[in-house]
N, CA and C atoms as a LAMMPS dump frame, in Angstrom:
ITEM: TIMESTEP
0
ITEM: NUMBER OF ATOMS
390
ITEM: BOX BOUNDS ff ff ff
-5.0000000000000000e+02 5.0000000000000000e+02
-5.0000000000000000e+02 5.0000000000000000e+02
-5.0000000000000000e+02 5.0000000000000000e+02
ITEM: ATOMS id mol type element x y z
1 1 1 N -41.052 -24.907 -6.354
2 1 2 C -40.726 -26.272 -5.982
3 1 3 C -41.955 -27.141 -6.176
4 2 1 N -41.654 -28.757 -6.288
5 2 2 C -42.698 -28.987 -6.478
6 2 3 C -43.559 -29.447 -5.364
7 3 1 N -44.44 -30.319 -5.224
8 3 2 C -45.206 -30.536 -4.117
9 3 3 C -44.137 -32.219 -3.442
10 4 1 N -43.491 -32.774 -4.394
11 4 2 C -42.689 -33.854 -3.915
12 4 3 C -41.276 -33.224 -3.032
13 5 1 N -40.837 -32.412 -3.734
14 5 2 C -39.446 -32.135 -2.918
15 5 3 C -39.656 -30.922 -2.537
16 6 1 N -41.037 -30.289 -1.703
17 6 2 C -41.555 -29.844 -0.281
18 6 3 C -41.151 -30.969 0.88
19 7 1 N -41.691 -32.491 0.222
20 7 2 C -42.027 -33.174 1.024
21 7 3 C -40.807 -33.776 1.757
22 8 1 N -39.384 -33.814 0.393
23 8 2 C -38.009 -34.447 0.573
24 8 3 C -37.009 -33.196 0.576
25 9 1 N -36.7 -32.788 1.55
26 9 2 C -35.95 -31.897 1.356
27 9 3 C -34.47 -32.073 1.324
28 10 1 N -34.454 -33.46 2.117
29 10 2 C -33.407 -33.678 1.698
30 10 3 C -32.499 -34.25 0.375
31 11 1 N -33.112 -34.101 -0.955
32 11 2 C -33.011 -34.323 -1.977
33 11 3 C -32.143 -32.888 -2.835
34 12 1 N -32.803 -31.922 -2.756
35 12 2 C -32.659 -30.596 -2.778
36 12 3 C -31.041 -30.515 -2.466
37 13 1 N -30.332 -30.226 -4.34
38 13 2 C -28.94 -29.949 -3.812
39 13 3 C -28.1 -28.974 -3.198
40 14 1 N -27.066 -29.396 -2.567
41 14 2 C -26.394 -28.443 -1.94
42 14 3 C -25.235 -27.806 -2.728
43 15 1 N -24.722 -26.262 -2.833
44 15 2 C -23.804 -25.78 -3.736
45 15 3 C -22.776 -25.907 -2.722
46 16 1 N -21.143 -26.332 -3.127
47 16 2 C -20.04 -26.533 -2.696
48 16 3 C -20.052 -25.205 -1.729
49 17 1 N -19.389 -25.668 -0.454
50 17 2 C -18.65 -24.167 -0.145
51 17 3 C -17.144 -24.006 -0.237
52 18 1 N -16.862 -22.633 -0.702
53 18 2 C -15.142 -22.557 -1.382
54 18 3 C -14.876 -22.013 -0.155
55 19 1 N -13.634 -23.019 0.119
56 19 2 C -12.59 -21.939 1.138
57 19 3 C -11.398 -21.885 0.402
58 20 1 N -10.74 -20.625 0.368
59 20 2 C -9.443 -20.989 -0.133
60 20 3 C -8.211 -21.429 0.91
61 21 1 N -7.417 -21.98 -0.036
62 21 2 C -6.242 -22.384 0.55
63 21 3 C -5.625 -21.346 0.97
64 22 1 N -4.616 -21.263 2.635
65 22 2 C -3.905 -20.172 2.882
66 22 3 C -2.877 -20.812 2.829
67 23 1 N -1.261 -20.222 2.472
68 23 2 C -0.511 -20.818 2.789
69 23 3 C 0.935 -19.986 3.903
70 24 1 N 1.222 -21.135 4.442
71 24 2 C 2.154 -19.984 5.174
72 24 3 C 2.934 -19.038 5.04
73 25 1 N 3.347 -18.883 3.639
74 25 2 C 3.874 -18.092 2.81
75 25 3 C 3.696 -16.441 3.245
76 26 1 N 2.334 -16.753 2.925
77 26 2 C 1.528 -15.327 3.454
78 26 3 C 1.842 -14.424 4.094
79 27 1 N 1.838 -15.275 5.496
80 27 2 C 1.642 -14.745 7.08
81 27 3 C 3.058 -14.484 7.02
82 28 1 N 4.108 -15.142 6.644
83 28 2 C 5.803 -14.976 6.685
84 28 3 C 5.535 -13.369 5.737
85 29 1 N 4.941 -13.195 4.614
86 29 2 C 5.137 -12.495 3.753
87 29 3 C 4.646 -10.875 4.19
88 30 1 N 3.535 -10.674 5.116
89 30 2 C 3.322 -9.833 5.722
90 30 3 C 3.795 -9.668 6.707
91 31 1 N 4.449 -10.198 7.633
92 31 2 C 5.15 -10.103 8.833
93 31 3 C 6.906 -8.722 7.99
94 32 1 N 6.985 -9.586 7.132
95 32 2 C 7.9 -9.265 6.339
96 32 3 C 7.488 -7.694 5.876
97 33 1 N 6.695 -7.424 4.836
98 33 2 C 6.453 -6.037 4.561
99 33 3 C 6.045 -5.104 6.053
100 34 1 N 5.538 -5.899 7.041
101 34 2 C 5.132 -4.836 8.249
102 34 3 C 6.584 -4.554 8.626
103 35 1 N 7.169 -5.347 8.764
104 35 2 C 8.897 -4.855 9.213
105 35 3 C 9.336 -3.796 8.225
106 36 1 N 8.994 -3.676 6.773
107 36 2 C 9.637 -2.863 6.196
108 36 3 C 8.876 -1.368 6.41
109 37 1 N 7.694 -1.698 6.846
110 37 2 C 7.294 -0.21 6.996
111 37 3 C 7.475 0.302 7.593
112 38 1 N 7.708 -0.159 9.148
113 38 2 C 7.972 -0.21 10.531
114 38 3 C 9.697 0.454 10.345
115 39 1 N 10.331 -0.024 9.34
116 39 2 C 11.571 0.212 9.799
117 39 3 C 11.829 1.867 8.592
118 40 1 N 11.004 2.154 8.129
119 40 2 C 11.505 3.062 6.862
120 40 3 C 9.995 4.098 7.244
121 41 1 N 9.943 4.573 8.257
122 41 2 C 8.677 6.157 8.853
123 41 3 C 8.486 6.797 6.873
124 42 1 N 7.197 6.474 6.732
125 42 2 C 6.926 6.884 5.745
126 42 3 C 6.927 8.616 5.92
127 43 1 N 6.97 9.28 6.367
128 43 2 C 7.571 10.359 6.337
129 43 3 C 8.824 10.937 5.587
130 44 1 N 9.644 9.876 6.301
131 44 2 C 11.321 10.373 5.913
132 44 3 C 11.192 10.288 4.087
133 45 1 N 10.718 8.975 3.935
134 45 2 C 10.795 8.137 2.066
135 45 3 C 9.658 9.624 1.349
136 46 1 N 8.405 10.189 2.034
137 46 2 C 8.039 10.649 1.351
138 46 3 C 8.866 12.06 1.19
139 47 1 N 8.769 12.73 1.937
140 47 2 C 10.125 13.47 2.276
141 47 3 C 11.066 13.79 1.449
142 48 1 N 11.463 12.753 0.543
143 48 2 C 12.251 12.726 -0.416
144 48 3 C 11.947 13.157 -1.653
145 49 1 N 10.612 13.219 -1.755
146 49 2 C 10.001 13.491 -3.273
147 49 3 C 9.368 14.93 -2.999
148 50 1 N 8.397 15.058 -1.63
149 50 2 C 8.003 16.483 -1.843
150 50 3 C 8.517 17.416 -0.349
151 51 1 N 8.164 18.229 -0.458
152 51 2 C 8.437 18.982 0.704
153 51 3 C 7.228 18.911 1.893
154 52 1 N 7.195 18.483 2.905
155 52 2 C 6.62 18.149 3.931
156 52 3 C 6.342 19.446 4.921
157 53 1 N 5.138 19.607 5.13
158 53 2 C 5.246 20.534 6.186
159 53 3 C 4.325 20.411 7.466
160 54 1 N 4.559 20.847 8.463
161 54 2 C 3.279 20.45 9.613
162 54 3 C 2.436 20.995 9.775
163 55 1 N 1.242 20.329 9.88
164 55 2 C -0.425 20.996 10.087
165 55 3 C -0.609 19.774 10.731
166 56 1 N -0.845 20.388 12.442
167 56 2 C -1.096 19.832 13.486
168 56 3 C -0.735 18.442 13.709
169 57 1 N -1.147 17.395 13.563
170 57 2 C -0.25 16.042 13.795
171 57 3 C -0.154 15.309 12.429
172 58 1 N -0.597 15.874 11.474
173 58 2 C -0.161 15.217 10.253
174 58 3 C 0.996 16.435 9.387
175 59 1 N 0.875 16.064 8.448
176 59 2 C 2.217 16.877 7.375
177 59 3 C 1.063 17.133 5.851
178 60 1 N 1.47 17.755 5.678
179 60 2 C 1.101 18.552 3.921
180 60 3 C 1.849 18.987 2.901
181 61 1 N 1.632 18.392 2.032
182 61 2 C 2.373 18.902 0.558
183 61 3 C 1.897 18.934 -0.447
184 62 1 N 2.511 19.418 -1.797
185 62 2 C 1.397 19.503 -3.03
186 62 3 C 2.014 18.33 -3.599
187 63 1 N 0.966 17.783 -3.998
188 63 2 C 0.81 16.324 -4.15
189 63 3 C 1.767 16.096 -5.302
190 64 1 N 2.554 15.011 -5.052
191 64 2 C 3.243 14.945 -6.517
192 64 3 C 2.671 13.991 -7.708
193 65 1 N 1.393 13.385 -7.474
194 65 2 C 0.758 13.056 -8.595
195 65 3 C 0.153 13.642 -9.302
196 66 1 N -0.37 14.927 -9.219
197 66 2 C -1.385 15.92 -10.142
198 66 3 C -0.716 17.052 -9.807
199 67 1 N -0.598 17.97 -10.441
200 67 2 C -0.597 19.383 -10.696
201 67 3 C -1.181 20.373 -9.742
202 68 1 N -1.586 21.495 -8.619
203 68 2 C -1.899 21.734 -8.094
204 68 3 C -0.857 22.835 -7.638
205 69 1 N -2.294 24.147 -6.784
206 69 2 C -1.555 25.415 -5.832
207 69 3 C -1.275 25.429 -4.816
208 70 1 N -2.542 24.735 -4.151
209 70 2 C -2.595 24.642 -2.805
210 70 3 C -2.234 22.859 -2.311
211 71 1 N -1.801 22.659 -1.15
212 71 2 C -1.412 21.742 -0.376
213 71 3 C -2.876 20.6 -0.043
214 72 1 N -2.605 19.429 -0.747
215 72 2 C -3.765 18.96 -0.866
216 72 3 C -3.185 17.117 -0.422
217 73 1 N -2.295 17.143 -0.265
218 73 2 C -1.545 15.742 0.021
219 73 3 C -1.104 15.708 1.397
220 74 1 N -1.53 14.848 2.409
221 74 2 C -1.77 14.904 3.785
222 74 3 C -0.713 13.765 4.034
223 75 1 N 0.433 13.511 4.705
224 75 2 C 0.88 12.066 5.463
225 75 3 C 0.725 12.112 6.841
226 76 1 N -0.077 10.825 7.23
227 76 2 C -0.323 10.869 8.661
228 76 3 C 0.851 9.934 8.866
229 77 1 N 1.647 10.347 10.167
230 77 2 C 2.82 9.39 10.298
231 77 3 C 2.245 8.619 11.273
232 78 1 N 1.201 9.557 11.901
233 78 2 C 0.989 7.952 13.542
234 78 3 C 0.459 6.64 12.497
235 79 1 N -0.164 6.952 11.28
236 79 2 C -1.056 5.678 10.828
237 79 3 C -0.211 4.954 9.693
238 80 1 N 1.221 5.752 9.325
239 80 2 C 1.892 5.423 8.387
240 80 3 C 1.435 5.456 7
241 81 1 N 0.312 6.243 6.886
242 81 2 C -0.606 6.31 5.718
243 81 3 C -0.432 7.809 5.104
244 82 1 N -1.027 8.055 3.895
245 82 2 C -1.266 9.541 2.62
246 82 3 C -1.961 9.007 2.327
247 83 1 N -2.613 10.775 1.86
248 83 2 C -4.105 10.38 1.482
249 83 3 C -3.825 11.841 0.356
250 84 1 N -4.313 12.226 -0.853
251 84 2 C -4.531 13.485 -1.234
252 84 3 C -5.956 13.87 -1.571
253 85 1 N -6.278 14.509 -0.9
254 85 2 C -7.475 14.968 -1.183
255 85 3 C -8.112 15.942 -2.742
256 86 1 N -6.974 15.736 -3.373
257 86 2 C -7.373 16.821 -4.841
258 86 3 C -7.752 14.936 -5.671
259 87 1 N -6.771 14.273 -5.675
260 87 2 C -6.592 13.185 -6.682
261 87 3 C -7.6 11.606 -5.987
262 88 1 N -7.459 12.14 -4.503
263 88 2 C -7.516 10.594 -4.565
264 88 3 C -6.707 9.366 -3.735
265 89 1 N -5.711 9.99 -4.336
266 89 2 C -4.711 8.647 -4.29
267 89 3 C -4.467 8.81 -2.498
268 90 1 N -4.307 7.074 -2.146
269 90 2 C -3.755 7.003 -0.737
270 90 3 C -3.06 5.459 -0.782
271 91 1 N -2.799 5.554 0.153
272 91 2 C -2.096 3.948 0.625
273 91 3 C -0.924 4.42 1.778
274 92 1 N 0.296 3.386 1.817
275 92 2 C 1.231 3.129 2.869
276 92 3 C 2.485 3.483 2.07
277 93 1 N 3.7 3.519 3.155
278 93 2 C 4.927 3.803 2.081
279 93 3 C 5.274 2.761 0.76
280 94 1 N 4.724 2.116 0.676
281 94 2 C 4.906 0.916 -0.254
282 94 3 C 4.12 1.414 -1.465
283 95 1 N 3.16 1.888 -1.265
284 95 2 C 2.39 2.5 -2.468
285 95 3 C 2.838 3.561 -2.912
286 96 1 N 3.114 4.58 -1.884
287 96 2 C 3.875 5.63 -2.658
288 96 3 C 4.626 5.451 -3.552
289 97 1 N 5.632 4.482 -2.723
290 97 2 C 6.77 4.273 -3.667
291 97 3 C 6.593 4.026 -5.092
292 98 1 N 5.663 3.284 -5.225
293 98 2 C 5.197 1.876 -6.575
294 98 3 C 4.738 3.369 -7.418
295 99 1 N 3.863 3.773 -6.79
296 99 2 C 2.8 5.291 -7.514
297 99 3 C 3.626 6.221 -7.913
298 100 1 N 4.109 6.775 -6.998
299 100 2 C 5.195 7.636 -7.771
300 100 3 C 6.441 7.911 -8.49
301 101 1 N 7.122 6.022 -8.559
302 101 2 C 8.079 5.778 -9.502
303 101 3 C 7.222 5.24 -10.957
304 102 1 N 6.084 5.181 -10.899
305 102 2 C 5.292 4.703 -12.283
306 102 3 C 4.821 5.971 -12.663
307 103 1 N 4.709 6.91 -12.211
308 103 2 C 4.373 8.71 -12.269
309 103 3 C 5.511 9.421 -13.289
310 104 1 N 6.364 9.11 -12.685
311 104 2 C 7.334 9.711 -12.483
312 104 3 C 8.66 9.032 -14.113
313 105 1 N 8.363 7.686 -14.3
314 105 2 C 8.728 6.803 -14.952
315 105 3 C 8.274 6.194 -15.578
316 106 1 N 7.512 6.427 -16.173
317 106 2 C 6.35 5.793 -17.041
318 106 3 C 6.709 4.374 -17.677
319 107 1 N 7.886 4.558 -18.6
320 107 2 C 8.678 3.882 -19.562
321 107 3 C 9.251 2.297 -18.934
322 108 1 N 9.4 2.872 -17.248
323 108 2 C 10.159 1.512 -16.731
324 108 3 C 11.08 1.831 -15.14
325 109 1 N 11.454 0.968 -14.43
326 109 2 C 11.955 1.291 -13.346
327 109 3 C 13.243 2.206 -13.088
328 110 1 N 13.129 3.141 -11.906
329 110 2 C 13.943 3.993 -12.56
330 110 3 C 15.115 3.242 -11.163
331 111 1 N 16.203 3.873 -11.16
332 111 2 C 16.95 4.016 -10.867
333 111 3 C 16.789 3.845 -9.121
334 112 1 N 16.333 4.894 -8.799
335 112 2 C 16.087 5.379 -7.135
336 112 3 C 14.965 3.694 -6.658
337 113 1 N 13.83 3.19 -8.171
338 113 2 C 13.42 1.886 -7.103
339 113 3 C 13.661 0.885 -7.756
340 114 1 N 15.098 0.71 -8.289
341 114 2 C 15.919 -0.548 -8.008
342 114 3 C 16.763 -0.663 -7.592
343 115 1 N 17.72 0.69 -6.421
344 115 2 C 18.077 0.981 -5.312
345 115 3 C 17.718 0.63 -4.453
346 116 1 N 16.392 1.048 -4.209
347 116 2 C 15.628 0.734 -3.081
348 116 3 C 15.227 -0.837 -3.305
349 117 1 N 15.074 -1.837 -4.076
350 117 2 C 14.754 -2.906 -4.349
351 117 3 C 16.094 -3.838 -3.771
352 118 1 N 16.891 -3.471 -4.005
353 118 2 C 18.399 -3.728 -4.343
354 118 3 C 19.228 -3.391 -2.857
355 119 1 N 18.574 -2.785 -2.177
356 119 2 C 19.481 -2.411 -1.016
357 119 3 C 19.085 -2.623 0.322
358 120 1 N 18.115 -3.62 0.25
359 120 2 C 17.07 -3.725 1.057
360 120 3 C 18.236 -5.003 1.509
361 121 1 N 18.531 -4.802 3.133
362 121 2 C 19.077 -5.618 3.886
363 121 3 C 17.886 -6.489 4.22
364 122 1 N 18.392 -8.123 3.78
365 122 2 C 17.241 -8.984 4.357
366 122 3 C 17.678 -9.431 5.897
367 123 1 N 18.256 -9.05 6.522
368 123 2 C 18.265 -9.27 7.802
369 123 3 C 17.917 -8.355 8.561
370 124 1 N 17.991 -7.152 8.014
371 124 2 C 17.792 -5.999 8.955
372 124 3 C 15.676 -5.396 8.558
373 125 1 N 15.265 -6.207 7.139
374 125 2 C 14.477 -5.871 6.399
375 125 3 C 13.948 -4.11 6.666
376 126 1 N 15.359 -3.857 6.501
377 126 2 C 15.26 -2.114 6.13
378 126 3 C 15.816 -1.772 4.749
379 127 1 N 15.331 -0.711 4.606
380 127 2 C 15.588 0.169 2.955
381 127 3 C 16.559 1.227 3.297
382 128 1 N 17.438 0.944 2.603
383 128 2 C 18.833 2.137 2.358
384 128 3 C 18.488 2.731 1.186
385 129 1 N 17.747 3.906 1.706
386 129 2 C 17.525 4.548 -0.003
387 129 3 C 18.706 5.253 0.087
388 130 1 N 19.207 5.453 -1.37
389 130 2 C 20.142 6.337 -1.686
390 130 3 C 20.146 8.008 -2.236
């Protein structure tokens, strides 16, 4: 700096601060997916794809994203969360879903999640899988 604008500091510009815009959209929009998780125990949905078994308060299965011997895919139901410990992969029933119909379907949506897209009572914001 120089020895003048030591002296003026208030000269010395200031960079914008960004806030972003929220919109209520949002807060409606997550209220919304927490109901759907809330109403569909990621258990039961995973359940459907692999075989579930109990080890102490969570469940285990061989993961249906990778190949594998041993039981390496964990669902905790108190947290509504999977996690697999060979691959990686974790998230909520919502991810499963997305992950393992793009796994599973490479080409395009299959059937079982535009059922599930499709059958989703908006009043009840529950999933009738078929």
């Amino acid at each position: 700096m120089t020895e003048a604008n030591q002296r003026r500091p208030h000269l010395r510009p200031e960079a914008p601060r960004y806030s972003p815009k929220r919109r209520n959209s949002d807060s409606t929009l997550t209220q919304r997916v927490e109901r759907i998780k809330s109403a569909n125990p990621i258990e039961q949905v995973i359940g459907q794809y692999v075989q579930l078994k109990p080890s102490g308060t969570s469940l285990v299965a061989l993961c249906p994203f990778h190949e594998e011997r041993n039981p390496s895919f964990t669902v905790y139901p108190a947290t509504g969360t999977f996690h697999c410990y060979g691959c990686g992969k974790h998230g909520d029933v919502i991810t499963f879903i997305r992950e393992v119909e793009q796994s599973q379907f490479p080409s395009g949506p299959s059937t079982r999640w535009i059922t599930f897209k499709v059958n989703m009572d908006p009043r009840l914001n529950k999933v009738q899988m078929a």
